[in-house]
N, C-alpha and C positions, 0 to 999 in steps of 0.2 A: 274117735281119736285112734290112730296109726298107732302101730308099735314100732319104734327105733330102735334100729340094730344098733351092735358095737361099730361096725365100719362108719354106717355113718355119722355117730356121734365123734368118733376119732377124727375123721375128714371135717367136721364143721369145725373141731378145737383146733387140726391142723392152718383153717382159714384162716382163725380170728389168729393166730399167733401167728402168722404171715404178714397180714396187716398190721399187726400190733407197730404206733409208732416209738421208738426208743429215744428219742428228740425231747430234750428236755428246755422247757424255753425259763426264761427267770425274766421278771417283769420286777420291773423297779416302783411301786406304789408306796401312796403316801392319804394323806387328807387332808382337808383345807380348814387351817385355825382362822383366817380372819380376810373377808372378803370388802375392799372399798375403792372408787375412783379408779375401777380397772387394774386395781393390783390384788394380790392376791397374798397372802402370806400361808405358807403350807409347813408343813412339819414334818421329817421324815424320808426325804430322798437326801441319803446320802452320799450316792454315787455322781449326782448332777453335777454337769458342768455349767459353766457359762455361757449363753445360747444355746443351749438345747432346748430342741419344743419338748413341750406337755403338755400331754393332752387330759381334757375334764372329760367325765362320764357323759358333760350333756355334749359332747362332741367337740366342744371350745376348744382352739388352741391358744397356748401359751408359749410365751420364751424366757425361760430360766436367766435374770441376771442378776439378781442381789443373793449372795450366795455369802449366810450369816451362819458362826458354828451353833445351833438350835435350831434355825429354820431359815425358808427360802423365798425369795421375793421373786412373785413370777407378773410380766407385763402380758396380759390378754390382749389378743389380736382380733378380738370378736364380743358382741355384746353377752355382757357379765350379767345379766338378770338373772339366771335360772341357778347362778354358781353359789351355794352356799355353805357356812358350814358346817364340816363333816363330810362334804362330799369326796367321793375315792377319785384318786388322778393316778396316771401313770408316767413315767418318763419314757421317752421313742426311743432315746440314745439317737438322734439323729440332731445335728448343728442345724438351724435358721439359714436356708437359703430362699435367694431371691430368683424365679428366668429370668435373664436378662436377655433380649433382641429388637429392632427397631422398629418392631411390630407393637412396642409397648409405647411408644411417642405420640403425644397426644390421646390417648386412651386415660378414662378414671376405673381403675381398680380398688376392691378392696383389700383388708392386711391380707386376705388370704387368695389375695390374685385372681380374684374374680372380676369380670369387667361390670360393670354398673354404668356404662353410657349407653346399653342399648343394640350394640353392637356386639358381633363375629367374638366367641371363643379366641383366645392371643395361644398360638404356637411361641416355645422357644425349642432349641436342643440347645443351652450352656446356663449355668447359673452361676451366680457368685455368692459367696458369704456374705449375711448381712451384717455384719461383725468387720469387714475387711479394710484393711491400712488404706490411707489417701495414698496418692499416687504423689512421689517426691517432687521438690522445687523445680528439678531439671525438667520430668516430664510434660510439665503445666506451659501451657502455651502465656506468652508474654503478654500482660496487660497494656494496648497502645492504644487503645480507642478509649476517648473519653463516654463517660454516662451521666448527662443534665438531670436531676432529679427534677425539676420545676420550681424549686425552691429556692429563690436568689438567696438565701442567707446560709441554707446549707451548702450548696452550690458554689459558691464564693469562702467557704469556711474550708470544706472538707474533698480534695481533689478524689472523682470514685471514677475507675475504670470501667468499661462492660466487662464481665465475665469474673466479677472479683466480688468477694466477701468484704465487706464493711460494716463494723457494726457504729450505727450514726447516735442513735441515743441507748443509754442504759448505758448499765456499771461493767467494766470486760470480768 
């Protein structure tokens, strides 16, 4: 074993405090009191917003939207098997967005925009909130085409447009 002089112990302390990073990062963590049916109920982020993902230790993401003063209701975007609780989460601080481009038209994707038909990675460069306002009365292109459902009784009861929402049975 060497003997180390003073210069070069001073020169290796001068390195590491070169290096030294002063970056302080603050991570929003919590736990999960009660896991069922793909919700999740946590305890402890109190900075959360509504849509913001959270992400689980087993890599799950989540999106923040029931937001109770005790605790937090989060919708899993991915299978919940492995999530239980006591397990530690964090918040991203980043909002739910979706790519959107016409590369995604006819393609089956997962929540978490992966494609599962088999096919080519989907390119976008623009995304939108998945939280985001409809697009007002004016924007909406006008309903003139009819749509036969096949059903002479509904068909004859209920006049339905193409490109329109109707809801035909159940309570509004």
């Amino acid at each position: 074993m060497g003997i180390l002089r003073a210069d070069e112990i001073s020169n290796i302390i001068r390195e590491h405090i070169e290096q030294y990073n002063r970056e302080i990062k603050i991570v929003n963590t919590s736990t999960v009191l009660q896991v069922g049916d793909d919700i999740v109920r946590i305890h402890g982020l109190d900075e959360v917003t509504t849509g913001e993902l959270i992400e689980f230790e087993e890599g799950i993401i989540g999106i923040a939207l029931n937001l109770e003063s005790n605790n937090v209701g989060i919708v899993l975007m991915g299978d919940g098997l492995m999530i239980k609780e006591g397990c530690s989460i964090k918040a991203t601080g980043r909002i739910g967005q979706i790519p959107v481009s016409e590369a995604f038209l006819g393609r089956v994707v997962t929540p978490q925009i992966s494609p599962i038909d088999g096919s080519r990675e989907i390119s976008s460069s623009e995304s939108w909130l998945i939280e985001s306002p409809a697009p007002g009365i004016i924007l909406r292109c006008s309903v003139y085409e009819p749509h036969q459902k096949g059903i002479i009784v509904i068909d004859s009861m209920i006049p339905i447009g193409c490109r329109q929402r109707e809801l035909i049975f159940g309570d509004r």
